[in-house]
N, CA, C and O atoms as a Tripos MOL2 file, in Angstrom:
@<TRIPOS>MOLECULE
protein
  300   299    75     0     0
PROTEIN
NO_CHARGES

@<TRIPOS>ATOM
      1 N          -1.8450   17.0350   26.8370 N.3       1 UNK1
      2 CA         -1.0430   17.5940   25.7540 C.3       1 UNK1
      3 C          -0.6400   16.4780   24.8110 C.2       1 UNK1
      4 O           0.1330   15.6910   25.3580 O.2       1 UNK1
      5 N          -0.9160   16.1950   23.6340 N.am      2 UNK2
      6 CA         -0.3110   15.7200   22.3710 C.3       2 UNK2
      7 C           1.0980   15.4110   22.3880 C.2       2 UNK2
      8 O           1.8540   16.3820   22.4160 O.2       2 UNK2
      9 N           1.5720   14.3280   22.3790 N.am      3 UNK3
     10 CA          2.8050   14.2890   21.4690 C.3       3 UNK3
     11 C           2.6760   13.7950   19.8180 C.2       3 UNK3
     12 O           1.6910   13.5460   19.1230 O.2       3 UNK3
     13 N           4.5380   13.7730   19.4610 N.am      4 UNK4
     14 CA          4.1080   13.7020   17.9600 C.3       4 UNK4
     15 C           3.8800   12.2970   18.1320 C.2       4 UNK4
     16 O           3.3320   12.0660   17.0540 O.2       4 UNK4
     17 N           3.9190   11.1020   18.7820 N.am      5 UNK5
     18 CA          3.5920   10.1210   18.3950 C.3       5 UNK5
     19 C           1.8280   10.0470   18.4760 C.2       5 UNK5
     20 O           1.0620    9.5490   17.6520 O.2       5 UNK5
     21 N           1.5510   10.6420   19.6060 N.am      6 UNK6
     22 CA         -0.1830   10.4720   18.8810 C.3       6 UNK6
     23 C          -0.6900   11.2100   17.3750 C.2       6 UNK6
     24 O          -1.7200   11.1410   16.7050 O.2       6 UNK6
     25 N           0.4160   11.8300   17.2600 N.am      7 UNK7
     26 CA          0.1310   12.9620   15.8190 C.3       7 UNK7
     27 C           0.2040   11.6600   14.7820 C.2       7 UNK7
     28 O          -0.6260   11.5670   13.8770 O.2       7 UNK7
     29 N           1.0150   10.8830   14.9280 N.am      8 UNK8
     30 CA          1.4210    9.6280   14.1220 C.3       8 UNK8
     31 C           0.6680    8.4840   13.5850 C.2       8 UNK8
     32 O           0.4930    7.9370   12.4960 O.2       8 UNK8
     33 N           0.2820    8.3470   14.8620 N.am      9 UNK9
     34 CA         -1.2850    7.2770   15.2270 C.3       9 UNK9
     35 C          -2.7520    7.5060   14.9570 C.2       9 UNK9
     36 O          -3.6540    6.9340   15.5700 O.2       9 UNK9
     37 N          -2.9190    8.3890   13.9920 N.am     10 UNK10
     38 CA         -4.5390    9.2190   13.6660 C.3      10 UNK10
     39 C          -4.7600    7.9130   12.9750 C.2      10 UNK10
     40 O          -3.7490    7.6170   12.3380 O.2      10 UNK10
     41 N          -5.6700    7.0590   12.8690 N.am     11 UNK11
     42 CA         -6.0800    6.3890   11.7990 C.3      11 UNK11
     43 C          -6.7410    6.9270   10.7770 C.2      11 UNK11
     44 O          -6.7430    6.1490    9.8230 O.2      11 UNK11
     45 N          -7.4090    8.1120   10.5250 N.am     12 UNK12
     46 CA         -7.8560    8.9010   10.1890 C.3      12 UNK12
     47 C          -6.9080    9.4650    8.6080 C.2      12 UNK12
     48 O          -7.6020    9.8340    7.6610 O.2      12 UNK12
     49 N          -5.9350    9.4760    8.5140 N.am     13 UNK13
     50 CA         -4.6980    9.8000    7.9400 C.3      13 UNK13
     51 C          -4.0950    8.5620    7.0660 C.2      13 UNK13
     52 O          -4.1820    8.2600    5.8760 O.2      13 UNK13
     53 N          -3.4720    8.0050    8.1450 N.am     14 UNK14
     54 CA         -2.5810    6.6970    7.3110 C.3      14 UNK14
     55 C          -2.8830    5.6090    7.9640 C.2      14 UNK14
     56 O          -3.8180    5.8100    8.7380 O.2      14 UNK14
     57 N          -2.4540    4.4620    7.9780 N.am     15 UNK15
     58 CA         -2.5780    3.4700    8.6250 C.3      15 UNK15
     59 C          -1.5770    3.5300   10.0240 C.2      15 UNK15
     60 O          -0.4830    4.0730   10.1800 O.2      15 UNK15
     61 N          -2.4200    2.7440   10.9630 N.am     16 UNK16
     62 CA         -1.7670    2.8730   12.2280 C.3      16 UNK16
     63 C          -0.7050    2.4760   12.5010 C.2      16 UNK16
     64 O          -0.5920    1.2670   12.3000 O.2      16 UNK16
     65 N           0.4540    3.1260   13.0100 N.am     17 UNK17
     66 CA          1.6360    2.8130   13.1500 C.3      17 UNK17
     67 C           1.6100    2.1560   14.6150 C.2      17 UNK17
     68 O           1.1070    2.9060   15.4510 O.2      17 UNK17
     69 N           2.0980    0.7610   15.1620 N.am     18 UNK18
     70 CA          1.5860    0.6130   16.4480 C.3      18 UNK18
     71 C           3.4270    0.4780   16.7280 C.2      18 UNK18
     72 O           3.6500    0.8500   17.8800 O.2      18 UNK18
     73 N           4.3990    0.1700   16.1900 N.am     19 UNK19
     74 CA          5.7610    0.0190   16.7740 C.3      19 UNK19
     75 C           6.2590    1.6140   15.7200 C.2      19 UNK19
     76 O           6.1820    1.5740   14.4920 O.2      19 UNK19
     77 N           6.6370    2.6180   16.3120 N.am     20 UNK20
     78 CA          7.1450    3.7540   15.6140 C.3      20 UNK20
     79 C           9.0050    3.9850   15.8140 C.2      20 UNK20
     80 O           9.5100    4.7150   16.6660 O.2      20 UNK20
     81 N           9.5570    3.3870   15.0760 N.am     21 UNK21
     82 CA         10.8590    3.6580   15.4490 C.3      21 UNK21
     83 C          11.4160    4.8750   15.4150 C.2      21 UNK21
     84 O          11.3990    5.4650   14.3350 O.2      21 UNK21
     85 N          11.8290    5.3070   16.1980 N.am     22 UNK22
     86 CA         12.4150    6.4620   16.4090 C.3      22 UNK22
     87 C          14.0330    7.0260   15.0770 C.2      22 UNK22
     88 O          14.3280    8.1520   14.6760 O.2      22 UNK22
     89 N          14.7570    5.5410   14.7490 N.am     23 UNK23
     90 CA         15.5320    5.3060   13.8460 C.3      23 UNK23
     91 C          15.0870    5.5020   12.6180 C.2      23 UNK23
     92 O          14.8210    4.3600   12.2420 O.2      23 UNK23
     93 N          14.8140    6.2970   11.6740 N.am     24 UNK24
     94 CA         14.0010    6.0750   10.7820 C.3      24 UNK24
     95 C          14.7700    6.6110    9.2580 C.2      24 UNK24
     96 O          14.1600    6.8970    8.2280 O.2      24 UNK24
     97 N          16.4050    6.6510    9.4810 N.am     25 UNK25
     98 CA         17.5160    6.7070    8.6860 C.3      25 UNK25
     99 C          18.1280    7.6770    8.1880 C.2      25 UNK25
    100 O          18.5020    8.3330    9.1610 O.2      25 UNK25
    101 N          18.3880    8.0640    7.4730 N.am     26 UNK26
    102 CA         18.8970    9.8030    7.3720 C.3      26 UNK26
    103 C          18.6040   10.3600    6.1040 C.2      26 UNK26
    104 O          18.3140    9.6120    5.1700 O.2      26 UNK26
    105 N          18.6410   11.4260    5.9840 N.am     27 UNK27
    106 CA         17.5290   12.4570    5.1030 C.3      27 UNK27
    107 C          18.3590   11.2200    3.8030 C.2      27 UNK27
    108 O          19.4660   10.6860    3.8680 O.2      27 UNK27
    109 N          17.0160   11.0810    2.4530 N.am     28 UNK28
    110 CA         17.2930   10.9330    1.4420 C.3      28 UNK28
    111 C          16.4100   11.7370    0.0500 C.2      28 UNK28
    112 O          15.2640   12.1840    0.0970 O.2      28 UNK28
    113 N          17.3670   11.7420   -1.1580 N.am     29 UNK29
    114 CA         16.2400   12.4310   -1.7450 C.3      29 UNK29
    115 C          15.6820   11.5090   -3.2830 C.2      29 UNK29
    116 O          16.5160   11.2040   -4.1350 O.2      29 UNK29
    117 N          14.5080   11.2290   -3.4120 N.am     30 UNK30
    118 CA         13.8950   10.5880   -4.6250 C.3      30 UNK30
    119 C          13.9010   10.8790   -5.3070 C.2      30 UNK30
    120 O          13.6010   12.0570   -5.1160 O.2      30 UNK30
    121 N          14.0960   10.6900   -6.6700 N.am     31 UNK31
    122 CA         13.4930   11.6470   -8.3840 C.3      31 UNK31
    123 C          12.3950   11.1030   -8.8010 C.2      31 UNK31
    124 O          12.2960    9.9390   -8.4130 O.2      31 UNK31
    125 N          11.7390   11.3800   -9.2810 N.am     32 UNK32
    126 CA         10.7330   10.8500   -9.7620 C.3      32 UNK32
    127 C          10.2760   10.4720  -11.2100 C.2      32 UNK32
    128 O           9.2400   10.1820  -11.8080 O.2      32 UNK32
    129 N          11.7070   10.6470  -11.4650 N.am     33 UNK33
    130 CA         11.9430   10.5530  -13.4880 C.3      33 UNK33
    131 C          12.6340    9.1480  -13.0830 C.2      33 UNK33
    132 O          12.0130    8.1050  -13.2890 O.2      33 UNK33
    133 N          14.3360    9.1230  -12.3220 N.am     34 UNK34
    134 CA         14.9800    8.2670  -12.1380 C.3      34 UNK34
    135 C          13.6730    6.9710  -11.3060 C.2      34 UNK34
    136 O          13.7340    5.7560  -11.4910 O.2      34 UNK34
    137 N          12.9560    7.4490  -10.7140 N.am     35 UNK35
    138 CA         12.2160    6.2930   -9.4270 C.3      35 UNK35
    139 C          13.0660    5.8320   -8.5650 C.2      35 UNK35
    140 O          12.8600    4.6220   -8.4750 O.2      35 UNK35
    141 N          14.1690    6.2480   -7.6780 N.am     36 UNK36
    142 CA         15.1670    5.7520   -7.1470 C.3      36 UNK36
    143 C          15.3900    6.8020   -5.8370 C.2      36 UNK36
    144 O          14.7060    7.7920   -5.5800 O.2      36 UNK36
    145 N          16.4920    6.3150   -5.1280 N.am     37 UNK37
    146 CA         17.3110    7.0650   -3.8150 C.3      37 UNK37
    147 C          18.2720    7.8480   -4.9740 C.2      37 UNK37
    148 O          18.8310    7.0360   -5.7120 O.2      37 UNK37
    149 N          18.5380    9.1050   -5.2440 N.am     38 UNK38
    150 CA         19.9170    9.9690   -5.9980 C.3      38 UNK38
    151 C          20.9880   10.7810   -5.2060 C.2      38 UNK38
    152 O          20.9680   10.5510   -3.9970 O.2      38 UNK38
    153 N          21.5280   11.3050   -5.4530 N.am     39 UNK39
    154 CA         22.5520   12.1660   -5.1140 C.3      39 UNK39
    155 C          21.7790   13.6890   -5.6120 C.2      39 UNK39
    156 O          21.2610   13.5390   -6.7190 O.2      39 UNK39
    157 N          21.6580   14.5920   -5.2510 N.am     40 UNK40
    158 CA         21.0900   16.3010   -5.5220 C.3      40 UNK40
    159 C          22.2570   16.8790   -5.2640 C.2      40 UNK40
    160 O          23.2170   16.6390   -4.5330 O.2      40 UNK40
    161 N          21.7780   18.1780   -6.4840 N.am     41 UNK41
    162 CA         23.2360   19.3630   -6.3320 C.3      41 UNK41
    163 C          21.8860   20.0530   -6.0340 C.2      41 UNK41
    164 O          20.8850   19.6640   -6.6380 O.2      41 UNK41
    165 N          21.8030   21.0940   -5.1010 N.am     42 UNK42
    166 CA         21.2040   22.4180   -4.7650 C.3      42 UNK42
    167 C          21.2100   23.4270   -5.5680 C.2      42 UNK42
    168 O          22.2380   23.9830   -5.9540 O.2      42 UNK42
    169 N          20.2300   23.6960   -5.8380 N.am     43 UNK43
    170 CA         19.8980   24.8400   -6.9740 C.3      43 UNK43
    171 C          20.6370   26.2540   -5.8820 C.2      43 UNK43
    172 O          20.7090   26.3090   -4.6540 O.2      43 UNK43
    173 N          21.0450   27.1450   -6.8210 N.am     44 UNK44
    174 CA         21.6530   28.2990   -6.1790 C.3      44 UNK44
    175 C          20.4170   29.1750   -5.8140 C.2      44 UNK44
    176 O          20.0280   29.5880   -4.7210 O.2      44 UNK44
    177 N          20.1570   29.2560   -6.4780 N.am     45 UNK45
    178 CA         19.0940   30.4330   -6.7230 C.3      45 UNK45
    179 C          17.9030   30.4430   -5.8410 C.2      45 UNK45
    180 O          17.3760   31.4310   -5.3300 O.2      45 UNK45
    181 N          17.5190   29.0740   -5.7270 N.am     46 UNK46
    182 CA         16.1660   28.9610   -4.7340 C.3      46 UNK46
    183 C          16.5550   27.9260   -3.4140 C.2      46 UNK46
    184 O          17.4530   27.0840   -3.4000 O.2      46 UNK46
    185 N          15.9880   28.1220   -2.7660 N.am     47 UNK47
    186 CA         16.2780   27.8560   -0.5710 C.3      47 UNK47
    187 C          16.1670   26.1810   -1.1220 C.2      47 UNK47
    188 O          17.1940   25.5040   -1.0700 O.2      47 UNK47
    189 N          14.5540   25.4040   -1.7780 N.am     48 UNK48
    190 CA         14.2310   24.2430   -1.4690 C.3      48 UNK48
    191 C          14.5870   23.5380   -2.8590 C.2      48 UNK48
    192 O          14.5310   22.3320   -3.0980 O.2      48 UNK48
    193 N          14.8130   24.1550   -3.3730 N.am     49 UNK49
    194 CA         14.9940   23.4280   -4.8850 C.3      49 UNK49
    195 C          16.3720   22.5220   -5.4470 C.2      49 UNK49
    196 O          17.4650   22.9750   -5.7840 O.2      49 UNK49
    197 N          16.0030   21.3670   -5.4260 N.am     50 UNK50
    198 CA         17.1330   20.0800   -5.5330 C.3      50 UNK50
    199 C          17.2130   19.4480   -7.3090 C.2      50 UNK50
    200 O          16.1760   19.0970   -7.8720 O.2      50 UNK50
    201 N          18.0450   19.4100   -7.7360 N.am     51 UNK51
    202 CA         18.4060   18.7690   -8.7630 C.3      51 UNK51
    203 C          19.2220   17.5650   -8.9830 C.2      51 UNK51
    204 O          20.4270   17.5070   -8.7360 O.2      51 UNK51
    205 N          18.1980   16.1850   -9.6660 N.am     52 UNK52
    206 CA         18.9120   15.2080   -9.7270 C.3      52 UNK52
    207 C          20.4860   15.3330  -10.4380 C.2      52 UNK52
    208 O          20.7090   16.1980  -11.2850 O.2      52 UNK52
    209 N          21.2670   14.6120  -10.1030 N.am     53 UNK53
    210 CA         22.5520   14.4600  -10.5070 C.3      53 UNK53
    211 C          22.4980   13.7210  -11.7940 C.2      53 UNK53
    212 O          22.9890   14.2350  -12.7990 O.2      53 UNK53
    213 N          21.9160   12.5060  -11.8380 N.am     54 UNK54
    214 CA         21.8200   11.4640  -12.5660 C.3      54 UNK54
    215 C          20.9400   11.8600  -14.0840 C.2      54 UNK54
    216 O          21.3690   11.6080  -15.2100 O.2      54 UNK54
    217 N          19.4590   12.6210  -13.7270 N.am     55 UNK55
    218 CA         18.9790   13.0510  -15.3810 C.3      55 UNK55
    219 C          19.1630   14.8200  -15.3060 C.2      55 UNK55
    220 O          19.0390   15.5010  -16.3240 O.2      55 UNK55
    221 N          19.4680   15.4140  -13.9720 N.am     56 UNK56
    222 CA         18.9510   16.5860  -14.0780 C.3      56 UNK56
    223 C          17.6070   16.9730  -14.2760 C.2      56 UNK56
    224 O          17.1920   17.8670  -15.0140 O.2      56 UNK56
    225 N          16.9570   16.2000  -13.5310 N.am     57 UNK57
    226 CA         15.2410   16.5850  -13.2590 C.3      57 UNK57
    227 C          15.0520   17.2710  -12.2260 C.2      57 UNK57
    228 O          15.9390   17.2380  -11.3730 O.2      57 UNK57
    229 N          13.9340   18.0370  -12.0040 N.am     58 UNK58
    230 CA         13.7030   19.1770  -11.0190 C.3      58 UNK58
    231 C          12.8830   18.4490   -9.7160 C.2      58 UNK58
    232 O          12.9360   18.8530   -8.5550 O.2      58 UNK58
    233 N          12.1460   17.3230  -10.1840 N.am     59 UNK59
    234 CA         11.0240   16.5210   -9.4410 C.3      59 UNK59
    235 C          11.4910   15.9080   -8.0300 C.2      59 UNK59
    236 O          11.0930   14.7650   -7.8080 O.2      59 UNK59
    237 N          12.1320   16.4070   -7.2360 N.am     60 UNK60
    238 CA         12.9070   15.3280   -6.1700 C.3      60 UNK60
    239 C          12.1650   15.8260   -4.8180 C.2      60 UNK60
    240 O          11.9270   17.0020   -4.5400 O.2      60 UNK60
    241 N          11.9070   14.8950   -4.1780 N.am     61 UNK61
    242 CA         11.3940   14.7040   -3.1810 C.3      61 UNK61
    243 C          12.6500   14.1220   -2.2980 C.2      61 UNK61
    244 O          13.5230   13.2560   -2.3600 O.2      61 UNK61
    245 N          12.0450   15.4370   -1.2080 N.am     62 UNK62
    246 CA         13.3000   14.4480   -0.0440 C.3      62 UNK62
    247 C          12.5190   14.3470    1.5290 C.2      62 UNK62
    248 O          11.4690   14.9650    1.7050 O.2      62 UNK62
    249 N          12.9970   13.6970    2.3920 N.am     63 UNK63
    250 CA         12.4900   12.3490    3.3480 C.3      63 UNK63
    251 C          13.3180   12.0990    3.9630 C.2      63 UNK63
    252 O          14.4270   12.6040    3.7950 O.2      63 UNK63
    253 N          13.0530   11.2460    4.8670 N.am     64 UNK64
    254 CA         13.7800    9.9360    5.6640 C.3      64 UNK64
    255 C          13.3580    8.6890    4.7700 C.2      64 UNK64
    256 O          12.2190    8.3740    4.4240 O.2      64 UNK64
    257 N          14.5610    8.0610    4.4850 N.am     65 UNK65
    258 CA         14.6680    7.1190    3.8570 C.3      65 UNK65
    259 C          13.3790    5.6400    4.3690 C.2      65 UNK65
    260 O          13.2520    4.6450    3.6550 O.2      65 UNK65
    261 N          12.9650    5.7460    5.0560 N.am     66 UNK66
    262 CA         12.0330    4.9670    5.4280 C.3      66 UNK66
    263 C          11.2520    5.6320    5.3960 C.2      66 UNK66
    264 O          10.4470    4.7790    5.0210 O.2      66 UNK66
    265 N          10.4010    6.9050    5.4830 N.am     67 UNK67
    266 CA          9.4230    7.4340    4.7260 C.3      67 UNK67
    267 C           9.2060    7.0900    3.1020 C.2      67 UNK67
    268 O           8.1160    6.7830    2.6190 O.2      67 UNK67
    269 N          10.5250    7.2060    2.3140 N.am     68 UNK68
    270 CA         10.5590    7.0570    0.8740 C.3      68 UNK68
    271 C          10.2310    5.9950    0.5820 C.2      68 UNK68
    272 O           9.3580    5.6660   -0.2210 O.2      68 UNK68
    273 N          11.1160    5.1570    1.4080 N.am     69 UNK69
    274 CA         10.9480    3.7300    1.3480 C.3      69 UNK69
    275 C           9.3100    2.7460    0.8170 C.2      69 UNK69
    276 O           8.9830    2.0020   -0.1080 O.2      69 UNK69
    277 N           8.5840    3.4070    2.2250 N.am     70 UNK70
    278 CA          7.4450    3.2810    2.2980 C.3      70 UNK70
    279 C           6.3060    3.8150    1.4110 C.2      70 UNK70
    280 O           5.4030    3.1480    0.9050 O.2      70 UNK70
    281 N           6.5120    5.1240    1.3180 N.am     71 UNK71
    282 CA          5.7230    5.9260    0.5260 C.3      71 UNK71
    283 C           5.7550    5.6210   -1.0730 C.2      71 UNK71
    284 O           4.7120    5.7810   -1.7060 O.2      71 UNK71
    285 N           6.8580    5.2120   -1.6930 N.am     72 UNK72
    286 CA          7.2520    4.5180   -3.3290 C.3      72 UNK72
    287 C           7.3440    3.5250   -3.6840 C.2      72 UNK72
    288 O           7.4880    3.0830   -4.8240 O.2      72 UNK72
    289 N           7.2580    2.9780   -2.5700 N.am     73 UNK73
    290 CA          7.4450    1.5870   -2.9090 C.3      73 UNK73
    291 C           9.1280    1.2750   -3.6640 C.2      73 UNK73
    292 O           9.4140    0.5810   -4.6400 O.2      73 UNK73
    293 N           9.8400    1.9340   -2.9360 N.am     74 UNK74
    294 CA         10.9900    1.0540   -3.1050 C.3      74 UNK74
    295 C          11.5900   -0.0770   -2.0580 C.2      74 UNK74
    296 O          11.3080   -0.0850   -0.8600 O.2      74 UNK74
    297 N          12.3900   -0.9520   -2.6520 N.am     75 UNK75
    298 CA         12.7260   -2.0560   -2.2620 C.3      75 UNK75
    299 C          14.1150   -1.7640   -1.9760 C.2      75 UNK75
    300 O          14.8550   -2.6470   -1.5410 O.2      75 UNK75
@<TRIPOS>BOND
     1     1     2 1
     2     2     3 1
     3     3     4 2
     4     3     5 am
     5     5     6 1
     6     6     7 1
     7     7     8 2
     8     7     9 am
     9     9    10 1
    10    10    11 1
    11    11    12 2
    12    11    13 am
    13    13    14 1
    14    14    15 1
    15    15    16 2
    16    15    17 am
    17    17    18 1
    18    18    19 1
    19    19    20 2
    20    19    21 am
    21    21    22 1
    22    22    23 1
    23    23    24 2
    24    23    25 am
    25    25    26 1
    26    26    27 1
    27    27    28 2
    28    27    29 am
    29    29    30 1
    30    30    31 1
    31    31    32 2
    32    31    33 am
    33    33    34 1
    34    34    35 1
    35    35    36 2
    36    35    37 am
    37    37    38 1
    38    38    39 1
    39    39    40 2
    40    39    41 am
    41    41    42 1
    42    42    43 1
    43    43    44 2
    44    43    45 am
    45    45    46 1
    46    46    47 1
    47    47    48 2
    48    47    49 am
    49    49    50 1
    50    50    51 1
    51    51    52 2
    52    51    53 am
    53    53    54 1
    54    54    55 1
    55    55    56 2
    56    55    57 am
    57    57    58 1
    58    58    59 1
    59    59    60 2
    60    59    61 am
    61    61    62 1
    62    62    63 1
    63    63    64 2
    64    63    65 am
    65    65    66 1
    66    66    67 1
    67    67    68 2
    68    67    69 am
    69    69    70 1
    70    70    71 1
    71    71    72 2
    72    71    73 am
    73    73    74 1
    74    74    75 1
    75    75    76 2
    76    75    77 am
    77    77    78 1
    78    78    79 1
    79    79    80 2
    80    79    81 am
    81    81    82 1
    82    82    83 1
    83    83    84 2
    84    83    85 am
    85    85    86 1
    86    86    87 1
    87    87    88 2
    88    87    89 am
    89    89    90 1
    90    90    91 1
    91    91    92 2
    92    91    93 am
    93    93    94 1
    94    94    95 1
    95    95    96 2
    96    95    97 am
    97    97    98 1
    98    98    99 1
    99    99   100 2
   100    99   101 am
   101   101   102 1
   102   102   103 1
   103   103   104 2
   104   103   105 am
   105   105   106 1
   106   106   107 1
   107   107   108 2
   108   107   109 am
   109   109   110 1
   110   110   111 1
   111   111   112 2
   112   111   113 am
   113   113   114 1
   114   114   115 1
   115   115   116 2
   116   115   117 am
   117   117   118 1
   118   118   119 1
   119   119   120 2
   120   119   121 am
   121   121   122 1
   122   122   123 1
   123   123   124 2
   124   123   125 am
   125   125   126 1
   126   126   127 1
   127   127   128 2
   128   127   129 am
   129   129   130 1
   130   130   131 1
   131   131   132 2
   132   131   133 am
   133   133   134 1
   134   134   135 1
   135   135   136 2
   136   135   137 am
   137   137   138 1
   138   138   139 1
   139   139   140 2
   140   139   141 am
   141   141   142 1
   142   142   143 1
   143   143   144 2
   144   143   145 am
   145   145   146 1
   146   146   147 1
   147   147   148 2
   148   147   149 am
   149   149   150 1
   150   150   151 1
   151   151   152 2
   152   151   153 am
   153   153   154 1
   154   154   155 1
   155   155   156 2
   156   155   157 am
   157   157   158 1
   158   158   159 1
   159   159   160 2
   160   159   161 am
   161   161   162 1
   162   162   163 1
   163   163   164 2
   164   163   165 am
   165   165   166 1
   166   166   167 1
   167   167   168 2
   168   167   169 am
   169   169   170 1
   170   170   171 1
   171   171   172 2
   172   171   173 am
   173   173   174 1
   174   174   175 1
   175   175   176 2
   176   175   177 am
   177   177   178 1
   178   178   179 1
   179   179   180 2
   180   179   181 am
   181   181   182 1
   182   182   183 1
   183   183   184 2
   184   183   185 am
   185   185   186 1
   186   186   187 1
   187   187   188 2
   188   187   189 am
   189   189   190 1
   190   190   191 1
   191   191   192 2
   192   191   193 am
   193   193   194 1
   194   194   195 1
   195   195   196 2
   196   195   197 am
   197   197   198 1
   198   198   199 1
   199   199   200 2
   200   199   201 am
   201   201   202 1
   202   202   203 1
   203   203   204 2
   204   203   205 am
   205   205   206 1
   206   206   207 1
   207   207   208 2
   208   207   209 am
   209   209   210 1
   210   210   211 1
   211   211   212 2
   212   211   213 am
   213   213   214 1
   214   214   215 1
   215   215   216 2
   216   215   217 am
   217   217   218 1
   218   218   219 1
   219   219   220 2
   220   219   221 am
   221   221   222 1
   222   222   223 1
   223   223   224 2
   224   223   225 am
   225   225   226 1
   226   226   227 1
   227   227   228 2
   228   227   229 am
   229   229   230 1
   230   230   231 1
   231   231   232 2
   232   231   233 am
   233   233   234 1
   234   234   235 1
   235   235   236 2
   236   235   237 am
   237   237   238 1
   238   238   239 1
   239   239   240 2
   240   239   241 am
   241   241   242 1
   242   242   243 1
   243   243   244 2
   244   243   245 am
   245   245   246 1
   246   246   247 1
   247   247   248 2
   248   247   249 am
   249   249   250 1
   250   250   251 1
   251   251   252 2
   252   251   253 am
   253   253   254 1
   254   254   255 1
   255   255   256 2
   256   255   257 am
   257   257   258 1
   258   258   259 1
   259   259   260 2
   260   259   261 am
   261   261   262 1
   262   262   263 1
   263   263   264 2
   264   263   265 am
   265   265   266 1
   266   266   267 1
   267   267   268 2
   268   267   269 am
   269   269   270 1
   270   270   271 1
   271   271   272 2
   272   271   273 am
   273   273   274 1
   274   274   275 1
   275   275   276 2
   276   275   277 am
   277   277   278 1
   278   278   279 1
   279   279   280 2
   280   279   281 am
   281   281   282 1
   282   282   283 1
   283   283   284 2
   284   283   285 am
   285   285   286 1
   286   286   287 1
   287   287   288 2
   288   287   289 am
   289   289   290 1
   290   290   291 1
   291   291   292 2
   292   291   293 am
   293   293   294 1
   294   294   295 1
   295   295   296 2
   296   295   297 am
   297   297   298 1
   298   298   299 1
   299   299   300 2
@<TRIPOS>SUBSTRUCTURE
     1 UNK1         2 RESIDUE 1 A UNK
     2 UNK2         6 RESIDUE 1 A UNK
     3 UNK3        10 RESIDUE 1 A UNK
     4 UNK4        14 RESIDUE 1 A UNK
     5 UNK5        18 RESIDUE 1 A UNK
     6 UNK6        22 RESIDUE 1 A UNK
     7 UNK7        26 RESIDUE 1 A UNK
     8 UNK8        30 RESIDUE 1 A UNK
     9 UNK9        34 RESIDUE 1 A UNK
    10 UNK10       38 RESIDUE 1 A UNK
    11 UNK11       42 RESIDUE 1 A UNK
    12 UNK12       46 RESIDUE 1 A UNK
    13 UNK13       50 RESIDUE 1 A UNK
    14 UNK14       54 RESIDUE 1 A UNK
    15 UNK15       58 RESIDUE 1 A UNK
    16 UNK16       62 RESIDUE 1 A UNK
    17 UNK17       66 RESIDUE 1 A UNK
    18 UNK18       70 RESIDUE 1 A UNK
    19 UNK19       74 RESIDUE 1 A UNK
    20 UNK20       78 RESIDUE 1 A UNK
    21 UNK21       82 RESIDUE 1 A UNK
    22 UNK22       86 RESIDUE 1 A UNK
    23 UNK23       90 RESIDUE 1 A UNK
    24 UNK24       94 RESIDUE 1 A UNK
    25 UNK25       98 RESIDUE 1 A UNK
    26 UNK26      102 RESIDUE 1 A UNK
    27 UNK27      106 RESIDUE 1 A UNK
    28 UNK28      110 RESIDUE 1 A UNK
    29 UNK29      114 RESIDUE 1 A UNK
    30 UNK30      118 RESIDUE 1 A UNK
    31 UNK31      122 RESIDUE 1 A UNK
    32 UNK32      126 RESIDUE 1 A UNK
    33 UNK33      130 RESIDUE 1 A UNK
    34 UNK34      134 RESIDUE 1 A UNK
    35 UNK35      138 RESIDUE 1 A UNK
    36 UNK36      142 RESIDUE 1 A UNK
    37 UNK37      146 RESIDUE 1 A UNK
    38 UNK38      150 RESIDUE 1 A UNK
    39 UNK39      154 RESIDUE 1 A UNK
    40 UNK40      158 RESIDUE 1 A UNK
    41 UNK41      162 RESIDUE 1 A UNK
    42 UNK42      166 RESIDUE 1 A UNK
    43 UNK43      170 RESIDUE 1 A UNK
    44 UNK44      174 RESIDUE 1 A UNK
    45 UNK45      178 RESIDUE 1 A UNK
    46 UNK46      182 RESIDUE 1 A UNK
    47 UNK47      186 RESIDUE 1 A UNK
    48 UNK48      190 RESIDUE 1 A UNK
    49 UNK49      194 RESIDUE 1 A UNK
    50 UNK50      198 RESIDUE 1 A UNK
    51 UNK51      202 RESIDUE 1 A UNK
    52 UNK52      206 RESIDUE 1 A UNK
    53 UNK53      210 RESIDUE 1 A UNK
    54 UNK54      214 RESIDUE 1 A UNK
    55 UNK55      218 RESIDUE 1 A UNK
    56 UNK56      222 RESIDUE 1 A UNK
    57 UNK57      226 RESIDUE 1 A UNK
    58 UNK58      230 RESIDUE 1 A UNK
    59 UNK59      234 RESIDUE 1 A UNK
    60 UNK60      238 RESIDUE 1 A UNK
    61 UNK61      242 RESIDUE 1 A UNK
    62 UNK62      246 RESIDUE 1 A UNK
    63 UNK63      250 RESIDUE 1 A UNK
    64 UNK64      254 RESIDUE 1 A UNK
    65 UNK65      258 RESIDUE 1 A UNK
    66 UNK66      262 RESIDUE 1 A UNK
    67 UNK67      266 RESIDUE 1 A UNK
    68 UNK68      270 RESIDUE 1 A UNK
    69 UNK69      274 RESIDUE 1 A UNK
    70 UNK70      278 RESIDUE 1 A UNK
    71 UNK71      282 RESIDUE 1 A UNK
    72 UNK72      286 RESIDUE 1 A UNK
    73 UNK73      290 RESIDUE 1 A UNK
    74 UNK74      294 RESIDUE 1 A UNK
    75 UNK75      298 RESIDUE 1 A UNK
């Protein structure tokens, strides 16, 4: 049986993760106008839909901050 860490380890996918921390920080969400970590107000109207605070852009991606981290290349 599979766990998610072999789900993790496909080389096939991403590059191999050989130390996987389990710590991996707490939900954050990106804009992609700002390029940054923001603050989101929740759209009323729809379940997944996040709005930056900072321009009011619709574009936000949210993560574990070390996913974002990684994935944008922020510093």
């Amino acid at each position: 049986m599979s766990n998610f860490g072999d789900l993790i380890n496909i080389d096939e996918y991403w590059d191999k993760r050989e130390q996987f921390s389990e710590d991996r920080g707490k939900i954050s969400y990106y804009c992609k106008d700002c390029k940054e970590i923001v603050e989101v107000e929740k759209n009323e109207k729809k379940k997944f839909d996040y709005i930056c605070t900072k321009c009011n852009w619709k574009e936000v991606v949210i993560g574990t901050f070390e996913w974002l981290k990684s994935n944008y290349k922020i510093k």
